[in-house]
C-alpha positions as CSV (number, residue, x, y, z in Angstrom):
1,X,29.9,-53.2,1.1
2,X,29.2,-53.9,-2.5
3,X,30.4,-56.3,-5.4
4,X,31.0,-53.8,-8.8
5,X,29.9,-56.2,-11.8
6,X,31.6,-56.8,-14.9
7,X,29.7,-54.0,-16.3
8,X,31.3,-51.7,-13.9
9,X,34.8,-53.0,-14.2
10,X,37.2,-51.4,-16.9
11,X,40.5,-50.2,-17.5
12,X,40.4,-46.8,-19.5
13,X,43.7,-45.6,-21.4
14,X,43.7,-42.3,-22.2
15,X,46.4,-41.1,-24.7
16,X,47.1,-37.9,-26.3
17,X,49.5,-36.6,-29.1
18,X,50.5,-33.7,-27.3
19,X,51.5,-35.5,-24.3
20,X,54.8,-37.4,-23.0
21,X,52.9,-40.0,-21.3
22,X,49.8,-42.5,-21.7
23,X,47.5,-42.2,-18.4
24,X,45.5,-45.8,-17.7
25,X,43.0,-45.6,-14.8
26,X,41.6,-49.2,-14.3
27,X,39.5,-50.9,-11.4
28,X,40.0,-54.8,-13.0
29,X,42.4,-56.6,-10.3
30,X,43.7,-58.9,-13.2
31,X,45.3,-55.8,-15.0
32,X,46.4,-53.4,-11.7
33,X,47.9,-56.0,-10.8
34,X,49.9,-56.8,-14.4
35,X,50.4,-52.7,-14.7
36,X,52.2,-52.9,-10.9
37,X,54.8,-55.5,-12.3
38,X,56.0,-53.4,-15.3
39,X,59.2,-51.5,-15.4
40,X,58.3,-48.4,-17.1
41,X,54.8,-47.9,-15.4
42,X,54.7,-45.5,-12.6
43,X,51.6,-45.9,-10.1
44,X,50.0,-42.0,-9.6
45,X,47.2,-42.9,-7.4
46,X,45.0,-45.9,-5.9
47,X,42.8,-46.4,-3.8
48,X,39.8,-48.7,-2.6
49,X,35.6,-48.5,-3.1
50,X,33.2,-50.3,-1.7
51,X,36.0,-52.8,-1.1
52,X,36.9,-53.2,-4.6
53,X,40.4,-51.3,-5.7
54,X,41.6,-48.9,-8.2
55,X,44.6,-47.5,-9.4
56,X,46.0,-45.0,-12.1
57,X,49.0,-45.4,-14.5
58,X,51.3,-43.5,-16.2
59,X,53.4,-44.8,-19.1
60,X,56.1,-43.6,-20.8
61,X,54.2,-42.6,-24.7
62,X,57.3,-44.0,-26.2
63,X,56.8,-47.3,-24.4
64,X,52.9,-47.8,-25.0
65,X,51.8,-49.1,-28.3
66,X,48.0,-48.9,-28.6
67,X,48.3,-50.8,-31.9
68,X,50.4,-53.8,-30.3
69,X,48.0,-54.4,-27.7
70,X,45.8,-56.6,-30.1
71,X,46.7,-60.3,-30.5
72,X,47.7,-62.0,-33.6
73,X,46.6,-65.5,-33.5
74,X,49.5,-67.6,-35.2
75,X,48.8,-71.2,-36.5
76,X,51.9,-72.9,-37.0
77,X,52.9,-76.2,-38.9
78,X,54.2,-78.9,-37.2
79,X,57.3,-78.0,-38.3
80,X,57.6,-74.4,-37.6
81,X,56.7,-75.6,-34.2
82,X,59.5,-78.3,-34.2
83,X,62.2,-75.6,-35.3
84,X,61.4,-72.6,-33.0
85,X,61.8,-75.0,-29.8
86,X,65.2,-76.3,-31.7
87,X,66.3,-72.8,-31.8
88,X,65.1,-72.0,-28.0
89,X,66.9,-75.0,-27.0
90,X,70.0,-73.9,-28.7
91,X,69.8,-70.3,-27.1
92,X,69.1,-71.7,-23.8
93,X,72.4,-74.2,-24.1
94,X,74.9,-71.6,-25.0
95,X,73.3,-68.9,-23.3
C-alpha cells in the first residue's frame, strides 16, 4: 500500500453552463470530509486506493459560487473590531 503525495492530491470542480449542477471529484481528506458536512452537496460515488479515499460531489449550480470561493483578507481597526463583537453580543442576548 502506498502514500499519494501532495502532488497527487487535488480536488477538481468541474462546472458547466449548460448544466444544473457543479460536479467536484477530490481525493484531499480535509475537503471530502468538509463536502460530506454540507446540506446541499449530494455524495455520487467514493471509494478507496491504495488506502487513500476519494469521493465525488454534486452541487446544486445555483448554490456553488466559483467566484466566492476566494478569500478576502480584511484588516480591521480596533474599532470596527470593538463594534462588530458589540453587535454579536447584542444578537446573541436577544436572540
Amino acid at each position: 500500500m502506498s502514500k499519494w503525495t501532495n502532488e497527487e492530491r487535488e480536488t477538481t470542480v468541474n462546472l458547466c453552463a449548460a448544466d444544473s449542477v457543479v460536479r467536484v471529484w477530490s481525493n484531499i481528506p480535509k475537503h471530502i470530509n468538509a463536502f460530506r458536512k454540507k446540506a446541499d452537496v449530494v455524495e455520487v460515488a467514493s471509494g478507496v486506493v491504495e488506502g487513500q479515499p476519494w469521493a465525488s460531489f454534486t452541487i446544486p449550480v445555483d448554490r456553488y459560487d466559483p467566484a466566492r470561493g476566494v478569500r478576502s483578507k480584511r484588516t480591521l481597526t480596533p474599532e470596527q473590531r470593538q463594534e462588530r463583537a458589540d453587535r454579536l453580543a447584542k444578537v446573541r442576548k436577544h436572540g
